[in-house]
N, C-alpha and C positions, 0 to 999 in steps of 0.2 A: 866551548868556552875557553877564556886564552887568558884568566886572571893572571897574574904574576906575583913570585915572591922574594924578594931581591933579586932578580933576573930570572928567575926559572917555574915555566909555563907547570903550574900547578897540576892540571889533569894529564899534560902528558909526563910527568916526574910520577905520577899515580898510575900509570896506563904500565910503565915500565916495571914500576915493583909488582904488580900484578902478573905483568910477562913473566918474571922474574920466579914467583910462585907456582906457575901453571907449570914453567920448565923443568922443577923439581920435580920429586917421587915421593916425598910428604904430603898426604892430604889432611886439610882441616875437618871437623863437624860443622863451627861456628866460623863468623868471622865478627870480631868486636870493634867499634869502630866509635872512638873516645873526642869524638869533638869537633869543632874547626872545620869542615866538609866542604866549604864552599869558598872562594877567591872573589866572586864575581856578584855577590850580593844578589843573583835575583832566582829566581822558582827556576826558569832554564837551567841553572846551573847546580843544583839538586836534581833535575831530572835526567842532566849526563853523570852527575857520579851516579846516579841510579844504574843507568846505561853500563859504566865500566864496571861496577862492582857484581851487576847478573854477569858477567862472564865467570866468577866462580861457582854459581850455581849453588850456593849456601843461604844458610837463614844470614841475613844479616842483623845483627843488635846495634844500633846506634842509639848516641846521647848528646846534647845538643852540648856546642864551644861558645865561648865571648863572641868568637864571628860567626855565629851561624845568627841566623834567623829564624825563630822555633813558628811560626805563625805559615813559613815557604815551609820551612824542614818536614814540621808534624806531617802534614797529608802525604809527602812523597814515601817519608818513611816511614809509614805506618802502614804502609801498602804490602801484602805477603810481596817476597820473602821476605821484607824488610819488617823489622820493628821500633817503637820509638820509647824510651824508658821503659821498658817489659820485663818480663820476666819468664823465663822457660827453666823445666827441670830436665839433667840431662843424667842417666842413674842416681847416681846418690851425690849427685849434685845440684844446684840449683842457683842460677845467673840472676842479676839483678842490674838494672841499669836505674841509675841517679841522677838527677836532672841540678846541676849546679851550677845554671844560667841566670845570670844577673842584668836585666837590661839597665846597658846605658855605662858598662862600664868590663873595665877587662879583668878584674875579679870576679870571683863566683863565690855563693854562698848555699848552703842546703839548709832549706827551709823549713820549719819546726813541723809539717805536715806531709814533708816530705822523711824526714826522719821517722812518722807517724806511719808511712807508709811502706817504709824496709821493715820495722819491725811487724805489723803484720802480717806482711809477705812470708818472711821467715818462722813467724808462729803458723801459720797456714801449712807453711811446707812440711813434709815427712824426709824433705832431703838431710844427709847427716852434715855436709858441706857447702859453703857457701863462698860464691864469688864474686862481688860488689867490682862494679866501673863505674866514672866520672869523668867527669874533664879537668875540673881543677884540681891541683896537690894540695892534700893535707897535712904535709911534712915540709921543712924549708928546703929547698933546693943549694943552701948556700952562695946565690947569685943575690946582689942586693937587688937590683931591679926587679926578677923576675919571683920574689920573694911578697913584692909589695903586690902582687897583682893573684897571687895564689887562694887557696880556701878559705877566706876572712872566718870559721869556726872550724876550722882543718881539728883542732886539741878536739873539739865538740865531738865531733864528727867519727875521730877513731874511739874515744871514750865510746862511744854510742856501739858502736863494732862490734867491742870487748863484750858488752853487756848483750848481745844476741850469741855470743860462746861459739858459734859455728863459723864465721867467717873465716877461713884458713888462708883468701888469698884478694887485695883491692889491686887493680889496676886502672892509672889516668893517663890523661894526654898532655894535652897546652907545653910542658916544658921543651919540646923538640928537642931532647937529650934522652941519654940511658940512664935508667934507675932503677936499683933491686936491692933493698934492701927489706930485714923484718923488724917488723914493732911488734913485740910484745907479743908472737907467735904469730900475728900476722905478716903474711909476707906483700911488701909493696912495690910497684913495679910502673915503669914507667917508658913508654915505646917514644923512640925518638920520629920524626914526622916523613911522612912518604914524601917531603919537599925538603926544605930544606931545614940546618940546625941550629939552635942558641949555641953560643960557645959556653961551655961549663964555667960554676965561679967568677964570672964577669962581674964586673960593678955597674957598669951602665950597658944597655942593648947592645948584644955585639953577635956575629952569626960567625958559627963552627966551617970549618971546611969539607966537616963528614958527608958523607952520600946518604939520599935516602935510607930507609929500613923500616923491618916488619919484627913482628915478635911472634914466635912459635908458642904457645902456653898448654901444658898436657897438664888435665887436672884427672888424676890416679885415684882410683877406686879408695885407698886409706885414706883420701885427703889430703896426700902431699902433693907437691905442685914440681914439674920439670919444664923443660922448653929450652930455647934459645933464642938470641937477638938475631937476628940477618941484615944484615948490610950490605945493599945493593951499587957494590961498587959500579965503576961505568968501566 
């Protein structure tokens, strides 16, 4: 697949942070994969990131972006290792994927039955710790543009968080920038895109000159969270 994104061939900008990882001497459990997956609009092009992402031999957890296509996406990634909005417990922890796909527009919104659906999960679990991913942000990014297209119930949304008491750590995608900050003892976090980046603070759509990257995320037995961001210079 050879989609494009301001000039740069999507799956091979993905092939390369993945080099990039394998090179290292950190190994993952998980790999979380928050949105947007596909350039090329068609089920081919879910079945090579399929392709590149078995080369880490991990469970993979995905959740679907404004550009995906959840009707291609579902079957491919629901397929082991893959999962598609699921859920796995990992010690005394317990992952959670959120589906904040909105057709027909590049906002996301989570749905009153999907909210119906994390809090079950969570009452379900014996885990003490909880890790919630999305794709769209529930906080402003301070970019006017990229503000207007974010979690249309984002306040909802963490409100909703607070009240399940275990969540210690959300992580989303869409903004192709860095973000870590905490709310309210939650800590939120945001990986900038294995293509290319928004420029932070913009008024109107403008792209960064940063390099891909990936986010390291170590969720610790007390339920604090460590990691780091990686940036795959060239």
């Amino acid at each position: 697949m050879h989609g494009e994104v301001r000039g740069t061939v999507t799956a091979d900008s993905l092939q390369t942070v993945l080099d990039h990882y394998s090179a290292g001497d950190w190994r993952a459990h998980r790999a979380l994969v928050t949105g947007d997956v596909i350039q090329d609009d068609t089920a081919e092009a879910y079945e090579r990131f399929r392709e590149l992402l078995l080369q880490l031999k991990l469970r993979v957890h995905c959740v679907p972006g404004n550009h995906d296509f959840p009707d291609l996406m579902r079957p491919v990634c629901s397929r082991p290792p893959f999962s598609y909005c699921a859920r796995e417990e990992i010690g005394n922890w317990l992952l959670i994927g959120i589906d904040s796909y909105v057709k027909g527009t590049a906002g996301g919104s989570v749905s009153a039955a999907e909210l119906d659906r994390l809090s079950a999960i969570v009452a379900d679990s014996p885990a003490k710790h909880v890790m919630v991913f999305v794709h769209h942000p529930p906080v402003p990014m301070g970019s006017v543009w990229l503000d207007s297209v974010g979690l249309d119930n984002g306040k909802e949304f963490l409100e909703h968080l607070h009240t399940l008491e275990r969540v210690r750590v959300l992580a989303f995608g869409h903004v192709h920038q860095d973000y870590d900050e905490i709310h309210d003892g939650i800590r939120i976090l945001a990986t900038p895109s294995t293509c290319r980046q928004f420029k932070p603070g913009s008024t109107r759509f403008a792209v960064d000159d940063k390099p891909p990257a990936y986010r390291r995320i170590e969720l610790n037995a007390d339920g604090s969270v460590g990691g780091e961001l990686i940036w795959v210079e060239p």
